[in-house]
C-alpha positions in Angstrom: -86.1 59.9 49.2 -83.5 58.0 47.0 -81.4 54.7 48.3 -77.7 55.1 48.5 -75.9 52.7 47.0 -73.6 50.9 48.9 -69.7 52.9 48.0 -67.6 51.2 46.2 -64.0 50.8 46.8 -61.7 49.6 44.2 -58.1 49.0 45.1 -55.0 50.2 43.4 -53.2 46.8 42.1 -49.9 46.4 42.8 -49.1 44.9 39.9 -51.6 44.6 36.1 -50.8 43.1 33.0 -52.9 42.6 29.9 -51.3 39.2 27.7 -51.4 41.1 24.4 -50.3 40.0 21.1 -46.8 41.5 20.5 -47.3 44.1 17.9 -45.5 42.2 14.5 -48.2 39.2 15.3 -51.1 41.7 13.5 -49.9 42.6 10.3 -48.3 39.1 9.6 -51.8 37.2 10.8 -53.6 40.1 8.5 -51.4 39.3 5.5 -51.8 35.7 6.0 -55.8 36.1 5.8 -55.7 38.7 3.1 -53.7 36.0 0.8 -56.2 33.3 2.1 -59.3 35.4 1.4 -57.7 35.5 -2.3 -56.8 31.8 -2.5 -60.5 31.7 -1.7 -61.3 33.9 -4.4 -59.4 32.1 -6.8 -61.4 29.1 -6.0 -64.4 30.1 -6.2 -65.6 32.4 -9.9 -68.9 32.8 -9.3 -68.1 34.7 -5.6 -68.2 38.9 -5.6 -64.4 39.7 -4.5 -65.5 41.5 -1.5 -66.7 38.8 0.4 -63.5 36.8 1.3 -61.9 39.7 2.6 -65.3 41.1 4.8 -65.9 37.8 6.4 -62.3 36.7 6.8 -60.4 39.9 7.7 -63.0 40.7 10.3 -62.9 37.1 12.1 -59.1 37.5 12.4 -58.9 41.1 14.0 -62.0 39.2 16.8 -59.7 36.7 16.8 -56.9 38.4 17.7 -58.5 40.8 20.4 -59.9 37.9 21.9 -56.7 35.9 22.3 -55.6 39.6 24.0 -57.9 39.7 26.7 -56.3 38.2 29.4 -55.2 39.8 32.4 -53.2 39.0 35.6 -53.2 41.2 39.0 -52.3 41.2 42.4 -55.1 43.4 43.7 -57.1 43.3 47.3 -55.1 40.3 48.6 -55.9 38.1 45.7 -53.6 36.6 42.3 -56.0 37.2 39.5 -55.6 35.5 36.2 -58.9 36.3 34.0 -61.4 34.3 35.7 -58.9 32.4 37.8 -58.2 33.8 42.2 -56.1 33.0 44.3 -56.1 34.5 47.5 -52.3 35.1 48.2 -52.5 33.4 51.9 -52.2 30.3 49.9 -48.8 31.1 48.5 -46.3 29.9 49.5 -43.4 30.8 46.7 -42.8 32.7 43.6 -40.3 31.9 41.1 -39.6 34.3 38.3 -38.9 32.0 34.8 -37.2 33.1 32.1 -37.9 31.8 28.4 -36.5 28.5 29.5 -36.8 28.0 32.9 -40.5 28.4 31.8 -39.8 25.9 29.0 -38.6 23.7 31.9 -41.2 24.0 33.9 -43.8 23.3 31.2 -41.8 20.1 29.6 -42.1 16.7 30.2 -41.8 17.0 34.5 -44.7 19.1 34.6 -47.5 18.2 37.1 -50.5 17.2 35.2 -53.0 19.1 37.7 -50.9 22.8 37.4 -52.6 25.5 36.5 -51.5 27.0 33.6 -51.8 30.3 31.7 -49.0 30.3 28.7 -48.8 32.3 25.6 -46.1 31.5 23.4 -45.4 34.8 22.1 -44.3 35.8 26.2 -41.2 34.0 26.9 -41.0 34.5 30.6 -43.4 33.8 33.4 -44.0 33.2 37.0 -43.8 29.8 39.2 -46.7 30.4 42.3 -46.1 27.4 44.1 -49.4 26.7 46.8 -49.9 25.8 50.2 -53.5 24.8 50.1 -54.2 21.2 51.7 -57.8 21.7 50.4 -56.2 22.0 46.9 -54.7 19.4 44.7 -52.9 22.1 42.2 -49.8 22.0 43.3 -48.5 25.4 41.4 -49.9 27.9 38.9 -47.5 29.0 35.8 -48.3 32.0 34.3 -46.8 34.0 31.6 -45.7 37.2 32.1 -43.9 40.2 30.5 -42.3 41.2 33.8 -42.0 38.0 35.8 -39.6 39.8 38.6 -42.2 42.7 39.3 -45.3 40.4 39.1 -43.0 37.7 41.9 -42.6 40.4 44.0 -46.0 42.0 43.8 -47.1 38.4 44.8 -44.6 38.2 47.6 -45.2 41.8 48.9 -49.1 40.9 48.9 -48.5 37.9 51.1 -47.2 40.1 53.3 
């Protein structure tokens, strides 16, 4: 006799984003490394020319695919940012931000105890303002390729 495992059920999100680097940021950051790993070089006479570029090139691309890892969703009644949910009873707006409404938002008015999620190279983003009295973040801001689909994912979701 074998236990069954418990099934699994994996919602469909209504709306999922990956915060990638946009595509020119790679072969500018790799140039950038490849002429640092030969200022390196230069530096140093006694070091075989392979090594600059096998330690340095390799830290960048990890680099790089780290800074890309993030992800927002609205999936199973919850705003997920990476490690970061929110169940979406607690919302009580959206506001979709373009490049500088987001600008705005995170400038010198901004509420010290926000949650934010910005990447520079993604000019727009989203406004969740909260209705938690259990919770002193008064909004989350994050970026967002598509911040009209991802405000009314949110929106839809609270139902």
């Amino acid at each position: 006799m074998t236990p069954e495992s418990p099934a699994r059920t994996t919602a469909t999100p209504a709306y999922s984003e990956r915060l990638t680097l946009t595509w020119w940021i790679w072969p500018v950051s790799l140039l950038v490394v490849a002429i640092l790993a030969f200022e390196i070089l230069l530096g140093f006479h006694g070091l075989p020319g392979w090594v600059p570029f096998a330690v340095l090139i390799p830290l960048t691309v990890a680099g790089m695919i780290w800074t890309s890892r993030i992800r927002v969703a609205v999936t199973g009644g919850e705003f997920q940012v990476d490690d970061a949910r929110l169940p979406v009873e607690f919302v009580k707006d959206v506001v979709a931000l373009d490049s500088e409404g987001k600008r705005e938002a995170l400038g010198v008015g901004a509420h010290p105890l926000a949650f934010v999620i910005q990447r520079p190279w993604i000019g727009p983003a989203v406004q969740v303002l909260l209705d938690d009295p259990d919770d002193p973040t008064p909004y989350w801001i994050v970026s967002t390729r598509h911040p009209v689909e991802l405000a009314t994912a949110l929106l839809k979701a609270r139902g």
